[in-house]
C-alpha atoms as an extended CHARMM CRD file, in Angstrom:
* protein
*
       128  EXT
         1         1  UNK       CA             17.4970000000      -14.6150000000      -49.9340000000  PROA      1               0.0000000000
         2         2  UNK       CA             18.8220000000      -17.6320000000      -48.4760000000  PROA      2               0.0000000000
         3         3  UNK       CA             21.7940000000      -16.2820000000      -47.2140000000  PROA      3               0.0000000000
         4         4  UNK       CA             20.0790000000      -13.3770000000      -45.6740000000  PROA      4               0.0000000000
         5         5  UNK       CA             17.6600000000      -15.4750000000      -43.3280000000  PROA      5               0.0000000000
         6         6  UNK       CA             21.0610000000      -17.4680000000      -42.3590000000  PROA      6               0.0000000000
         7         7  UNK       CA             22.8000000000      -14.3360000000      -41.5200000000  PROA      7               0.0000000000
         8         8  UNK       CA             19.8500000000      -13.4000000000      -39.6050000000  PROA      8               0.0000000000
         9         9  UNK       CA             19.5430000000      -16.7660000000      -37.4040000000  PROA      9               0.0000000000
        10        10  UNK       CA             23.3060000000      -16.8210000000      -36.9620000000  PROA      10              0.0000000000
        11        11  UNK       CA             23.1810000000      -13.4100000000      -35.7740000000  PROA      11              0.0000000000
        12        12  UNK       CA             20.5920000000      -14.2200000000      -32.8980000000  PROA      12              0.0000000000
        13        13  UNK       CA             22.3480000000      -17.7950000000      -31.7640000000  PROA      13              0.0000000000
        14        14  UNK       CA             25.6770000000      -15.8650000000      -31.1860000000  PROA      14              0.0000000000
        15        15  UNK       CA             24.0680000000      -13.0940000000      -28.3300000000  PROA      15              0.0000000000
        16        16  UNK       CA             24.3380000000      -14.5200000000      -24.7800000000  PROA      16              0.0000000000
        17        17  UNK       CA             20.9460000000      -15.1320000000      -23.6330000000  PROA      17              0.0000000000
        18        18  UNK       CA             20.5970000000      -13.0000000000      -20.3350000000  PROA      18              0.0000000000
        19        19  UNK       CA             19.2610000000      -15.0420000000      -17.2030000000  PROA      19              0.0000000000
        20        20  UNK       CA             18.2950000000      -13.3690000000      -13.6090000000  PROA      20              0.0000000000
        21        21  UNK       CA             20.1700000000      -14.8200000000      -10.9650000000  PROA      21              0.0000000000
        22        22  UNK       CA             18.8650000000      -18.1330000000       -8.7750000000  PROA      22              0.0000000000
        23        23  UNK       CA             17.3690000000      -17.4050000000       -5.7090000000  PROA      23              0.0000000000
        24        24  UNK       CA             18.9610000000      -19.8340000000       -2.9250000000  PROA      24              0.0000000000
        25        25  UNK       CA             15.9260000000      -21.4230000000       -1.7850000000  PROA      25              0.0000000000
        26        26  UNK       CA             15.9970000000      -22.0330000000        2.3120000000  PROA      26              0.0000000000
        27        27  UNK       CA             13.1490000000      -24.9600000000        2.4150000000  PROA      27              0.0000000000
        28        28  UNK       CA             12.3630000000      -27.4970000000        5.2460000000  PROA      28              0.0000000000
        29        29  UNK       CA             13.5930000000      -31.0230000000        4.2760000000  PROA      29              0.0000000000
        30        30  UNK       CA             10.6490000000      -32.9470000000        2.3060000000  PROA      30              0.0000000000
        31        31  UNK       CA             10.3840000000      -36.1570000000        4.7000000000  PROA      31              0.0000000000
        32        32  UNK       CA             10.2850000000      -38.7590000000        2.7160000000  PROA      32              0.0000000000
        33        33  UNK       CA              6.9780000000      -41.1350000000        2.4710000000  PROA      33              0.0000000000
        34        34  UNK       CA              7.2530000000      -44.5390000000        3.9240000000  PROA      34              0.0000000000
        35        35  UNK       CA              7.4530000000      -48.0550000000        1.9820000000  PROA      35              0.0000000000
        36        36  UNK       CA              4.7560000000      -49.9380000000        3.3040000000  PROA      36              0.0000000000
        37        37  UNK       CA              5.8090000000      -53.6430000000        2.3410000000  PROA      37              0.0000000000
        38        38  UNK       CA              3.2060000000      -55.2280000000        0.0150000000  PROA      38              0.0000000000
        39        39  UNK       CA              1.8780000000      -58.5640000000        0.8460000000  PROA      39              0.0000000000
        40        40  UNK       CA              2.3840000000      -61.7790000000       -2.1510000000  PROA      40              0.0000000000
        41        41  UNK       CA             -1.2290000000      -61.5220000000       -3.6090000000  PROA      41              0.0000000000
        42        42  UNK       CA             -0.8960000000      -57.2650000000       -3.9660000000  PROA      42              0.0000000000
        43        43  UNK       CA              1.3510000000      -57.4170000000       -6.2940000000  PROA      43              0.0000000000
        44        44  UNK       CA              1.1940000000      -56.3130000000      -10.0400000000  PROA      44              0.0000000000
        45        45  UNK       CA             -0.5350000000      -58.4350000000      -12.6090000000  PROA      45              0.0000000000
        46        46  UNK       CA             -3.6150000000      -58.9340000000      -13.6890000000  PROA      46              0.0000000000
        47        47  UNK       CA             -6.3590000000      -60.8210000000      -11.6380000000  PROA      47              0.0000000000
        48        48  UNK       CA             -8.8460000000      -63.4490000000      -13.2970000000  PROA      48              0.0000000000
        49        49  UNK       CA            -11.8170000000      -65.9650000000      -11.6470000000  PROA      49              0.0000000000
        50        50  UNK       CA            -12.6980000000      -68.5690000000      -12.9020000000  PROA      50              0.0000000000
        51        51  UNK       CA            -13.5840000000      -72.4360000000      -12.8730000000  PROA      51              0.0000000000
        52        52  UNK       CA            -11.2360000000      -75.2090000000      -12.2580000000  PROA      52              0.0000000000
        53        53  UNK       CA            -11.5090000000      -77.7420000000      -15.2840000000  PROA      53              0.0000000000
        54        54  UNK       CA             -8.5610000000      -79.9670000000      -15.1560000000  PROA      54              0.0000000000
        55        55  UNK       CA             -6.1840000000      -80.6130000000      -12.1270000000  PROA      55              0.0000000000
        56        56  UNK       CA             -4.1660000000      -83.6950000000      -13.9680000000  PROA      56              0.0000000000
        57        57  UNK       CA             -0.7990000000      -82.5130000000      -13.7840000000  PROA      57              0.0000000000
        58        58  UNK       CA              1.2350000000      -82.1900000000      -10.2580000000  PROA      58              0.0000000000
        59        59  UNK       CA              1.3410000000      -78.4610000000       -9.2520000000  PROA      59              0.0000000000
        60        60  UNK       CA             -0.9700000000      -77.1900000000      -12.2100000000  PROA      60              0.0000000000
        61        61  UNK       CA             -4.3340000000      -76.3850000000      -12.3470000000  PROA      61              0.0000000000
        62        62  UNK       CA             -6.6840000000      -75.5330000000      -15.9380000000  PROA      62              0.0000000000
        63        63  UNK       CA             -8.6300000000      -72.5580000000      -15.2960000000  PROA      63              0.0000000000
        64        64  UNK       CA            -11.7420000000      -71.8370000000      -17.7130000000  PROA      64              0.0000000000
        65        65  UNK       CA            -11.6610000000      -67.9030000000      -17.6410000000  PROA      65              0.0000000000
        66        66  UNK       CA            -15.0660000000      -66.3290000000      -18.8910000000  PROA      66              0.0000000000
        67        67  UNK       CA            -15.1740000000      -62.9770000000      -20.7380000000  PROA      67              0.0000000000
        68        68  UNK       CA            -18.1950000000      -60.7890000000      -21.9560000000  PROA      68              0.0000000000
        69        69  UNK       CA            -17.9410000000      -58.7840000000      -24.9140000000  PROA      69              0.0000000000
        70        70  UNK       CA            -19.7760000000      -56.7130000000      -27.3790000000  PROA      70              0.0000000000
        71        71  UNK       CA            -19.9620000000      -58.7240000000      -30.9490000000  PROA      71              0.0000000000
        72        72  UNK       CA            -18.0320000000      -55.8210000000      -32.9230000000  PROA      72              0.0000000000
        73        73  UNK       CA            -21.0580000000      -55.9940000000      -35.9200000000  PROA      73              0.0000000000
        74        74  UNK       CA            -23.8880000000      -56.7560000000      -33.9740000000  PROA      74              0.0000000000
        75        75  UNK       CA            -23.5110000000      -55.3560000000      -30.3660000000  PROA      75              0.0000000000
        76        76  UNK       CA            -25.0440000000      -58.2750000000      -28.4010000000  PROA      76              0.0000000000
        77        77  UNK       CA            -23.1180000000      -59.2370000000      -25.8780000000  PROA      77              0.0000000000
        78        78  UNK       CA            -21.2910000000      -62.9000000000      -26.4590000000  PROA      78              0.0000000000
        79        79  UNK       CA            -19.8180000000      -64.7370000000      -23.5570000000  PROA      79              0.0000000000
        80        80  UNK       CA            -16.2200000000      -65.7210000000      -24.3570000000  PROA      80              0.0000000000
        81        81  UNK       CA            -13.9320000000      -68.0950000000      -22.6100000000  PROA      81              0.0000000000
        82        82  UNK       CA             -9.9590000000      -69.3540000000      -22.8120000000  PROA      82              0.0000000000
        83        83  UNK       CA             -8.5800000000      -72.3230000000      -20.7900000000  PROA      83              0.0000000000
        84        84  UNK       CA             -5.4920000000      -70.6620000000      -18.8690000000  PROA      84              0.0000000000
        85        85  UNK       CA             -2.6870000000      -72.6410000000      -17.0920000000  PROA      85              0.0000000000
        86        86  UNK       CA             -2.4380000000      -71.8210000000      -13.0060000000  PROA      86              0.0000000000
        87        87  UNK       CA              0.6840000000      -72.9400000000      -10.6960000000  PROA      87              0.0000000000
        88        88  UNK       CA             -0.9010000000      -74.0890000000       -7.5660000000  PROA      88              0.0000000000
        89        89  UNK       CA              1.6060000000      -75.3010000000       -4.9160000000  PROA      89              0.0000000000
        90        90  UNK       CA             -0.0390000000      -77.4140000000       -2.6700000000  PROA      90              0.0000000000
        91        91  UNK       CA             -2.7360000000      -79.1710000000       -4.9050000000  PROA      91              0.0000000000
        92        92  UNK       CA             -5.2160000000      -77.2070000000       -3.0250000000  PROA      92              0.0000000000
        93        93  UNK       CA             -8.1120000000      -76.7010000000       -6.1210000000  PROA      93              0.0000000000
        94        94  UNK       CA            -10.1700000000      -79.3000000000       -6.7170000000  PROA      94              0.0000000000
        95        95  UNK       CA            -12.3870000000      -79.9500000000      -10.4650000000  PROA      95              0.0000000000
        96        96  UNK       CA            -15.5030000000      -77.4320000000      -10.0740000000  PROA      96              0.0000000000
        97        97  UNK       CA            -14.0000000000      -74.6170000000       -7.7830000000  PROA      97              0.0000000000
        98        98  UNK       CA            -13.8240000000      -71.0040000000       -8.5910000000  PROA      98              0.0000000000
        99        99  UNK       CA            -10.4150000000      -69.5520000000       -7.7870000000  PROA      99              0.0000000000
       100       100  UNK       CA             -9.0060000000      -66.5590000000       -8.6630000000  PROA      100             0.0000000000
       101       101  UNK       CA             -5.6130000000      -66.4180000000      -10.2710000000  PROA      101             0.0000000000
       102       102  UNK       CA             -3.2950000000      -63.7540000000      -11.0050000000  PROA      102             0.0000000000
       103       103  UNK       CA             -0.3740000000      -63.2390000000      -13.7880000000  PROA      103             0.0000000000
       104       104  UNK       CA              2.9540000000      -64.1350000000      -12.8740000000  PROA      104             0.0000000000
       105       105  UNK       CA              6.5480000000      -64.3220000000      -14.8040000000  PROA      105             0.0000000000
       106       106  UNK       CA              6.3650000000      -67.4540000000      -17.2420000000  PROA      106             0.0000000000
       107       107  UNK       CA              6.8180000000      -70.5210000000      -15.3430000000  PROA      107             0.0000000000
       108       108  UNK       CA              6.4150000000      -73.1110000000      -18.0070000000  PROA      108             0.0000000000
       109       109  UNK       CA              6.1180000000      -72.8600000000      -21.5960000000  PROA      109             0.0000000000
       110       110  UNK       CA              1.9580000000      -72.4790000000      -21.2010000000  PROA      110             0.0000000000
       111       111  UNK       CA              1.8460000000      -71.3210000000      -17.3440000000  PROA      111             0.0000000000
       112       112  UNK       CA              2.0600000000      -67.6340000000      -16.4710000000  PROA      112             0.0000000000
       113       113  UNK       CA             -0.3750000000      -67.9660000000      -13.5760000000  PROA      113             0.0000000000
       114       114  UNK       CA             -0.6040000000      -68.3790000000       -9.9870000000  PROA      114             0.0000000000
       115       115  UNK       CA             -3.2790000000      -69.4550000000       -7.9260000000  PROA      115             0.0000000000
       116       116  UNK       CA             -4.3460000000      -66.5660000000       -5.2290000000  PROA      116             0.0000000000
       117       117  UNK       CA             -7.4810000000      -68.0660000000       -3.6110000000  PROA      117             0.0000000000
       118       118  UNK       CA            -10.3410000000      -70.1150000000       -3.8700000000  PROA      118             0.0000000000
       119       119  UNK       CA            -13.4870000000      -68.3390000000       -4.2870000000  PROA      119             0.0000000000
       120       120  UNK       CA            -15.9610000000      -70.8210000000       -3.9060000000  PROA      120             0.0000000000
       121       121  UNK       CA            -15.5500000000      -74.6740000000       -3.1490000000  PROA      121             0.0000000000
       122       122  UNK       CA            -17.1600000000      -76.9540000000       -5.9550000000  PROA      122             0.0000000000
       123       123  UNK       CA            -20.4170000000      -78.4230000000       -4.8220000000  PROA      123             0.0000000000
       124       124  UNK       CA            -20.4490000000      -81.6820000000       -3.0530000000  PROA      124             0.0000000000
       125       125  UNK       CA            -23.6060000000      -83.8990000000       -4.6660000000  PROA      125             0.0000000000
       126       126  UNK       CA            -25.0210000000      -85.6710000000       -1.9710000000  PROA      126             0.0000000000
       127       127  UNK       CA            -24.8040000000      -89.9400000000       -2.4040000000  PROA      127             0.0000000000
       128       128  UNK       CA            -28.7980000000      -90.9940000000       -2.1280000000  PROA      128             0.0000000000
């Protein structure tokens, strides 16, 4: 039985396989699309806002990031947050400012952000 079915396969991968000839295609040159340059904050990477908490250390900012989520048992919706770790090249952010910050290539051991904008300056309380 075995030997049959390998006869039988053999048999069928030793016939050339016939093939109609290729047309020669006579198409107008595709023109090409153009590369529109993108600008440093379009790039890829993923964008987060939120709240400046810390800006102790020279060229870094501490960003506390907010996320909502479902509670996976319970389904109410619990407000989550991480502290992440933003360059920002001229010491522009100040404590209390929301900025938005997008993901970068690692450029410390804890910072893989950059600073794109600020948002919304922190309040200035009024002296009495």
């Amino acid at each position: 039985m075995k030997t049959e079915s390998r006869k039988k396969t053999a048999s069928k991968k030793s016939k050339p396989a016939a093939r109609a000839p290729k047309k020669a295609s006579v198409a107008a040159p595709v023109e090409q699309p153009k590369v529109i340059p993108q600008s440093a904050t379009a790039q890829k990477g993923r964008m987060r806002t939120g709240q400046v908490v810390s800006v102790k250390m020279e060229k870094t900012i501490a960003v506390k990031v907010e996320q909502r989520v479902a509670h996976p048992l319970y389904r109410k919706i619990v407000r989550r947050h991480k502290k992440l770790y933003a360059h920002d090249e001229g010491s522009v952010a100040k404590p209390g400012d929301w900025v938005r910050i997008q993901e970068s290539r690692p450029l410390s051991r804890l910072k893989c952000w950059r600073l794109v904008e600020i948002v919304r300056p922190a309040r200035q309380e009024e002296a009495v």
